[in-house]
N, C-alpha and C positions, 0 to 999 in steps of 0.2 A: 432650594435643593438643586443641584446638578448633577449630568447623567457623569458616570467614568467612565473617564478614557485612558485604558491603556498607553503607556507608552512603552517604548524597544525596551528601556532600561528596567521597567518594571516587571517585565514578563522572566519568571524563571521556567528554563524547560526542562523537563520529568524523561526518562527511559522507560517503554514501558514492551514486553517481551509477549507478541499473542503466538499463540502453539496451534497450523493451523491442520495437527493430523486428524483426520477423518470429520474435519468439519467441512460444511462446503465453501467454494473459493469466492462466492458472494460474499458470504454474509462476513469470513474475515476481511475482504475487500473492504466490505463497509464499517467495518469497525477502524479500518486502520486509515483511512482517511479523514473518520470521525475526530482522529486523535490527531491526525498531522494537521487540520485544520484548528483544534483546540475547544472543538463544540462541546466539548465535556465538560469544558473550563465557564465559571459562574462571567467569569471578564470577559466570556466571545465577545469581540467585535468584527463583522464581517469585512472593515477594511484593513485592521491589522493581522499581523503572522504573529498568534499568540501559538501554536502548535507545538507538541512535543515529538518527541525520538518517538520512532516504533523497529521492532526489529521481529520480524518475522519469520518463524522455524518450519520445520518439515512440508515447507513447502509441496512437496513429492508426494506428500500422504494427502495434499485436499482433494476434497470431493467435487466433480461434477458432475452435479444431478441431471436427470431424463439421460437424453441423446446426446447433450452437448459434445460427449467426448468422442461421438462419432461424427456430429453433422457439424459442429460450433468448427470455423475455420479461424486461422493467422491470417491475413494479406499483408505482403509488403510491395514496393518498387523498386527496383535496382536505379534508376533513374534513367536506362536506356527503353528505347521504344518497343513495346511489347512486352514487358520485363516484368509483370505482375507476378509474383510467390505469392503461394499459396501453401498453408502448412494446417494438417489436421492438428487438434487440440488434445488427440491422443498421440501424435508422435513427438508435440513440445510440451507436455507432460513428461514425454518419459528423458526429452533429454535437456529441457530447459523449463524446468517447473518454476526455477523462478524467475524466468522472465516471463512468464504468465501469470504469476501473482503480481508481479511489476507493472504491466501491461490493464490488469483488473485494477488496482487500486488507482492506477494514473487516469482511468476512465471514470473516476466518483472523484476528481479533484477538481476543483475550476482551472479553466486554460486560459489563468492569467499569471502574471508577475508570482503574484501569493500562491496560488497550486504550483507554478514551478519549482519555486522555494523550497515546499513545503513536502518536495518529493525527493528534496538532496535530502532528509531527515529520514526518509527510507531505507531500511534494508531487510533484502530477502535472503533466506539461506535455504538449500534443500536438505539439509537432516537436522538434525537434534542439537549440534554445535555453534555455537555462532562466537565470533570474536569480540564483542562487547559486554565482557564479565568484569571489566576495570570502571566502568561506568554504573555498575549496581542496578539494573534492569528492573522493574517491576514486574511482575507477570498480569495481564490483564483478561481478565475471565469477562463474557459476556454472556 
């Protein structure tokens, strides 16, 4: 008997649609990484990109639980010296929610070859509309 191994050609990939209002931005975080990796899938193999589409709605509506939304910060660098930003996660909430659910999910992916990949299958929206209704989306409940 031998183990399977996936190959590129074998893997068909799925659309799958999570709704992340008034859930917290963890646990969608974590589901939606789950599925770009393809750990759902009985074929994971942890060196192939067996992963599917995820596309992710009302970003604007998740939840951060305790304090985060007052203490949890953004850092960025501009690349000059001194240049460190600094942005509270209540004011990129209210004006970049989804690059804070982009930013959650890219931090539960591996910082390799296969999590970069696996993060162009990514997309975040902030209300209820999203532009992939031509692809037949699953909705995925957890």
């Amino acid at each position: 008997m031998s183990t399977y191994m996936p190959k590129a050609g074998d893997i068909t990939r799925k659309w799958y649609v999570i709704d992340a209002a008034g859930k917290p931005m963890g646990k969608v975080a974590v589901e939606a990484a789950r599925l770009l990796r393809g750990k759902h899938k009985p074929i994971f193999t942890p060196h192939a990109d067996c992963g599917d589409h995820v596309i992710i709605i009302n970003a604007e509506k998740a939840v951060l639980t305790g304090n985060k939304l007052d203490q949890k910060m953004y850092y960025h660098h501009t690349g000059y010296i001194g240049h460190l930003k600094e942005v509270k996660y209540s004011t990129l909430m209210k004006t970049r929610a989804d690059f804070a659910m982009t930013l959650a999910v890219k931090g539960m992916v591996p910082d390799t070859v296969i999590g970069r990949k696996a993060l162009t299958r990514l997309r975040v929206f902030k209300g209820a509309e999203h532009t992939h209704a031509a692809q037949k989306p699953e909705v995925w409940e957890f």
